[in-house]
Structures are given as C-alpha cells and as structure tokens.
N, C-alpha and C positions, 0 to 999 in steps of 0.2 A: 796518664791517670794518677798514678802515685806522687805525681809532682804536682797534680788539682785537689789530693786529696790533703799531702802538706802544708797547700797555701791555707785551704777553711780551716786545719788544725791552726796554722799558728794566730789565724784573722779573725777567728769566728770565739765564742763563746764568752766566759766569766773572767773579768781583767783582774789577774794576778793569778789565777786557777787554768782558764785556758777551758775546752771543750767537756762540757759535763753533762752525765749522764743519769738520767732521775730513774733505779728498777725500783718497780711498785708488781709482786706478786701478787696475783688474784687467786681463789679460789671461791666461787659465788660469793661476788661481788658486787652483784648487778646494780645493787641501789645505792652504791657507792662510788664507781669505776668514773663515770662521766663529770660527777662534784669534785672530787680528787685530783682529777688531771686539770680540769677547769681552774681548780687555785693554783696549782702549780704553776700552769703557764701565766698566769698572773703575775704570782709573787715571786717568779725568777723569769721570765719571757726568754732569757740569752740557752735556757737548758733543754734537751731533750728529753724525752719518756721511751722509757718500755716500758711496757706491760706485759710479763712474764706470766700467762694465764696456762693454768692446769688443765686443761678442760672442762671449763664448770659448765656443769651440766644447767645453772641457772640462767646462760649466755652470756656470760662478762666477756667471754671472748670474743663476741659476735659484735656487741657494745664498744669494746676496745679499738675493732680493725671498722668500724664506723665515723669513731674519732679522727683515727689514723688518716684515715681516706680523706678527711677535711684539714690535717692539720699533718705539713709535712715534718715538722718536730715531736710527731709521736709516732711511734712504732708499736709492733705488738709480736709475742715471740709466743709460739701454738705449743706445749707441750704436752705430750701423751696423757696423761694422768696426774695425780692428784700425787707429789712426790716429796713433799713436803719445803717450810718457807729453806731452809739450807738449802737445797738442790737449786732451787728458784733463783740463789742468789749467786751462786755457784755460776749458772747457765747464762744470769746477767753479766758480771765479771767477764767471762769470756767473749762477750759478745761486743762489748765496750771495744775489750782490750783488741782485736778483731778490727774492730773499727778506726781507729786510734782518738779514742779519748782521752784525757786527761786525767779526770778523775769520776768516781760514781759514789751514787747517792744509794743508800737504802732507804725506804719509807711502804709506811704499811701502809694498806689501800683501805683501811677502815676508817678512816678520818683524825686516828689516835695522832697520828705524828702532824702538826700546824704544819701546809705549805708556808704561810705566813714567816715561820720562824725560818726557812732553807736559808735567805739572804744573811742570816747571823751565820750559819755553818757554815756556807762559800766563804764569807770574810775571813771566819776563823780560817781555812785552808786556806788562805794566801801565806801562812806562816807556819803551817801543821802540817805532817806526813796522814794522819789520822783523825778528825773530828766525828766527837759523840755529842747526840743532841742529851743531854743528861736532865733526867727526873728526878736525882737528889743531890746537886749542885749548889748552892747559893744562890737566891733568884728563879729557883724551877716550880713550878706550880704542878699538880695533878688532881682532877679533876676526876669528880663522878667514881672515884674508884670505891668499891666496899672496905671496910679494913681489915677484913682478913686478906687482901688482893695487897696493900698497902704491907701491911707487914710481911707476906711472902716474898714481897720482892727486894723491899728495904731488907728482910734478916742474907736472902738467896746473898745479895751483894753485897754485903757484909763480910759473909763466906768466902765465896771469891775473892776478895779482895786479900783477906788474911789468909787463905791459904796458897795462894796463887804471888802472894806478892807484888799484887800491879799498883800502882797509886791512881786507881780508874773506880769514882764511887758507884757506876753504872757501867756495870761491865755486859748488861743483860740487857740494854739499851739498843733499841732496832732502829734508830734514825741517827744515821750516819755518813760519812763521809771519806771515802778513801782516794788519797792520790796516787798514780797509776805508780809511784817510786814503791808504795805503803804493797799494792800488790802484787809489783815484781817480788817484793823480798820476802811474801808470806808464800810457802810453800800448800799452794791451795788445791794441789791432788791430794795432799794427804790429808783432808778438814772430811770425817764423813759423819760430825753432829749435825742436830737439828732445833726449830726452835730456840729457849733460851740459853742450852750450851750451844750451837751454834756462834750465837756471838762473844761470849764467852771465850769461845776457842778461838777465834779470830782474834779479839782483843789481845788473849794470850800470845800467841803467835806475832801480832806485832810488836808488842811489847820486849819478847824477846828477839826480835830483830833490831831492834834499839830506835826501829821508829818512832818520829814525836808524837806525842798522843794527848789532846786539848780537850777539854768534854765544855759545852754552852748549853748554859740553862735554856729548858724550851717548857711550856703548856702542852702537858700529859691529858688527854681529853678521853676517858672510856667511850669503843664505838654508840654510834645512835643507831644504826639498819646493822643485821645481819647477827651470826651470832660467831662467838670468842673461840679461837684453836686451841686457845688453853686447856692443856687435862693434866690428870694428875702423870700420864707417864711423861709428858715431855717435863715436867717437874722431876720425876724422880730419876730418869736422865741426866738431866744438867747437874745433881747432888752427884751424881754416881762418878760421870766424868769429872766433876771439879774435885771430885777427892781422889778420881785415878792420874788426873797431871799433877796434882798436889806432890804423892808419894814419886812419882816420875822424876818430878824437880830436884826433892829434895835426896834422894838416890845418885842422881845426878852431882849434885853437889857435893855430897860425901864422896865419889870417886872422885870426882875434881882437885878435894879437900886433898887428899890421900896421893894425890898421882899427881898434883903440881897443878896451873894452867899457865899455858903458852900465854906471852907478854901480849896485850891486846885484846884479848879476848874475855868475853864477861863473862862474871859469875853468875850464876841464877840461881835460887830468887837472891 
C-alpha cells in the first residue's frame, strides 16, 4: 500500500510541483460550491479539491459530497461548525500533508480568487517554497471593489509590510500556494489567527523561516452570490496582531542586538 501510494505521488500530478491539493472552505456556499470546483477542474484538470465545509446550514456540504461522488478528484471534509476560514485551512494542511501531497492551494469559494489564474501560481512553485496570488503586484487587476474596501486593504498591507518587514505587497492575500517544504518549516500548531491575520501570520512565519516567497499578479473579482466574512472584528484583529508580532520582532532583535547571534542564524526583521 505505501509503495501504491509513492508511485501516484511521484507519477501523478503538476510537472515540476508534483501532487496538489486545491482547499476551498465553505461556509453557505451553495450558489457557488458547484461553478468553483467546475473551473478548477478545468483550468488545472492534474489537481485535486477539498472542500472544507463548516456545516452550512444552506447545504454546501450536501452539494460538495454530490460532486465528489461524480468526480473522484474531489473530496469533501464535514466539520462540526462554523470555525472560522484559519481553522479551515489549518484542517486542510493536515489532510494533504496525511495524504502525501506535495503542495496545497488556498482559494476562496466565492469566485473572488480566478481558477483561471491557478496555472500562473503552479508555474510559479516550480521555483518557490511559497506563492501569493497578489492584488497589488504589477499587472494585478481588482475588480468590483468599493474604495473604502480598496483602501483598507492597500493601507492594512502597507502596515504589514513596514512593520513586519516582509518584502510581500500582499500579505493579506488568500490565494495561495504552499509547498509541502514551506509547511514542514512553519510551525503551524502555533498559528491560532483568523481571517486576514490568518495569513498574515502565515506569510510571517515563512518569511521567517527563510522560505522563498514569489507573489503573481491575479484578477481580484468581489463575490456575485452570497454574502462577504468580512467585519470589522476580523479587521481590528489583524491590526492588533500585526502590531503584537511587530513589538515581538523587534524585542527580539534588541536582545539578539545585545547578546551577539550565533554564525548562521538570521536577524529579524
């Protein structure tokens, strides 16, 4: 068994990446879940799906394991309640890595993140530890947003970036790409953000592991069905944490500063 499941690892999946894995959390989803997966298998046919559904009460779940049952490259994973997208991804992670995949995909099931654009991020991971689909890159379009939506997110990543130190213009960026080296070396029992620190802390966390981290412009599309997770607490969240790893860092750094650092080992930020 273990020697049938090495051959489809080394035979099976995206050539230079190897077996990949698409989690797409749900939470009522329903007029979404079926168009979503349908482009994916499309615009990557070599990649698998989860669907990581909370149990929506609208039946995305019920939708998902319908797909499933027609298409043996999509899966669906039941969880208890509504636990938010970090736990989601958290539970997808594990499930991969379980599996032995190679690398996984994050994408939100509201239509926001283009299947279209995935074959740009696999290419880029044939040469990246880390790829972000990026919304304010050179070449990234976004679409339909309001501008107070536009400037929260442009000022949010600004922030991050300057006080975090990462050279990542989209650190808040949920379409992504991680290979399975990216999260052996993120210590990911200790990740317990949500929403847009969620990735954030992730970003950070590789970043500091010295992993490479590539960002590819992609079309930003605000959902058409359904309505946005967005509120203000997972907003005032992400401000709070990116200014409690900020002070972390730079604490850090001053004993570092003070106490020498062993040859090899990096500074931060």
């Amino acid at each position: 068994m273990i020697e049938a499941t090495e051959t489809r690892r080394r035979t099976g999946g995206v050539a230079g990446v190897g077996r990949v894995l698409v989690v797409i959390p749900t939470y009522n989803e329903a007029d979404n879940v079926s168009d979503i997966v349908a482009r994916v298998r499309r615009a990557a046919p070599a990649v698998e799906i989860l669907v990581a559904d909370d149990n929506s009460p609208d039946g995305t779940g019920a939708i998902a394991d319908t797909l499933a049952a027609t298409d043996p490259r999509v899966h669906v994973l039941h969880r208890e309640g509504k636990q938010g997208l970090g736990a989601a991804y958290l539970a997808g992670f594990g499930w991969a890595r379980e599996r032995g995949f190679d690398a996984v995909v994050e994408m939100d099931a509201d239509g926001s993140h283009a299947p279209e654009d995935l074959p740009a991020l696999l290419d880029a991971a044939r040469h990246a530890d880390v790829v972000i689909g990026s919304r304010w890159t050179s070449g990234a379009r976004v679409v339909n947003w309001p501008l107070h939506r536009l400037a929260l997110s442009r000022g949010g990543n600004l922030y991050a970036r300057l006080a975090l130190g990462m050279p990542v213009t989209d650190a808040t960026g949920g379409y992504r790409v991680y290979r399975r080296a990216a999260l052996d070396a993120i210590d990911l029992a200790s990740v317990c953000s949500q929403g847009y620190s969620f990735q954030v802390e992730l970003s950070r966390l590789a970043h500091r592991a010295g992993m490479r981290i590539v960002e590819v412009p992609i079309t930003f599309a605000e959902r058409e069905h359904g309505d946005s997770k967005m509120s203000p607490r997972i907003v005032a969240e992400a401000l709070w944490r990116i200014t409690t790893w900020a002070v972390q860092d730079r604490r850090q750094a001053v004993r570092r500063a003070l106490h020498g650092t062993p040859t090899g080992q990096v500074r931060w930020p």
